[in-house]
C-alpha positions in Angstrom: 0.5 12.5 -1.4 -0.7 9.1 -3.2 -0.3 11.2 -6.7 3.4 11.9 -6.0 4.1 9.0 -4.7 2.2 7.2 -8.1 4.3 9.8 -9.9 7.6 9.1 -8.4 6.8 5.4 -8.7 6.4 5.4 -12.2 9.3 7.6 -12.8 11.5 5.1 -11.5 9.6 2.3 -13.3 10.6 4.0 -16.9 14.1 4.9 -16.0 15.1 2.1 -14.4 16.5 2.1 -11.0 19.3 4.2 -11.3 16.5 7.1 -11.3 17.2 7.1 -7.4 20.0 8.8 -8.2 17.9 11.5 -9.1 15.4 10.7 -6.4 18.6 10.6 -3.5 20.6 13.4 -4.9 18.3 16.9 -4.0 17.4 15.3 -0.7 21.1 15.0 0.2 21.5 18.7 -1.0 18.9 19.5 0.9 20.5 18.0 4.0 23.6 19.8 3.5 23.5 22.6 2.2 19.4 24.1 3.0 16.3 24.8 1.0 17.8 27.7 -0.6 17.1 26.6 -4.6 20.3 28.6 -5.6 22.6 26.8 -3.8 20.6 23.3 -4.1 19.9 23.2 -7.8 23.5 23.4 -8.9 24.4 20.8 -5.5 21.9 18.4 -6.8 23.3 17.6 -9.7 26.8 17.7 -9.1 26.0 15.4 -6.1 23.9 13.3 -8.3 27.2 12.7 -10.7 29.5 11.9 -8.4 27.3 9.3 -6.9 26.6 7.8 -10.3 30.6 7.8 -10.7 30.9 6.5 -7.7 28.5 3.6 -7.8 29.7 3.3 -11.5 33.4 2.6 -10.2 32.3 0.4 -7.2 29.8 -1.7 -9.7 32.5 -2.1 -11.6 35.5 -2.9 -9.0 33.8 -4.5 -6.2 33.4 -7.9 -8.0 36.1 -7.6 -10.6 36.2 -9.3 -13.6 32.1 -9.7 -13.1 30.5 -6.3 -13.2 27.5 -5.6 -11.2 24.8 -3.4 -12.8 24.9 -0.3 -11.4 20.9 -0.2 -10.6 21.5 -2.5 -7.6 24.4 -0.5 -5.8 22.4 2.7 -6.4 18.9 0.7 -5.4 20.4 -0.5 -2.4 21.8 3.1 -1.0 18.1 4.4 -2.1 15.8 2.0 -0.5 17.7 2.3 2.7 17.7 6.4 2.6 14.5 6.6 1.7 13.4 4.8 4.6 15.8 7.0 6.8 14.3 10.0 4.9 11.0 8.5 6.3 11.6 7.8 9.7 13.1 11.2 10.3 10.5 13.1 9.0 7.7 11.4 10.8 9.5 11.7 14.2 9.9 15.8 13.1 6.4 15.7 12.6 4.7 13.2 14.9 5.4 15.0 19.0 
């Protein structure tokens, strides 16, 4: 568990924080439409673009004429679900 989560954290170190789009992306796949890796490979990263797009365009539109970098929408919609991600799983596993 400390290894992926070393892993992870260096990943997102190197790539900046927009990496939680690729970090939020399978989980929300996962959420929607199951584990099966057919249907949540292809999900993940069409769901991965359109949140980039999406936090792209609201970076860009929210403040107009200053432009946000698109690292802090997308870090604060993954800091938040992560925690969620958290919470729900240790009140799954935890009786």
């Amino acid at each position: 568990m400390t290894c992926a989560g070393l892993v992870t954290a260096a990943a997102v170190a190197s790539s900046g924080i927009i990496g939680f789009v690729g970090l939020i992306a399978p989980h929300v796949a996962r959420l929607i439409w199951g584990p099966l890796h057919g249907r949540l490979l292809p999900a993940s990263g069409v769901l991965g673009a359109l949140l980039l797009v999406l936090a792209d365009t609201a970076a860009r539109t929210v403040l107009a004429p200053i432009e946000l970098p698109v690292g802090v929408l997308t870090a604060l919609l993954g800091g938040p679900f992560f925690l969620f991600l958290l919470r729900t799983r240790r009140e799954q596993l935890l009786p």
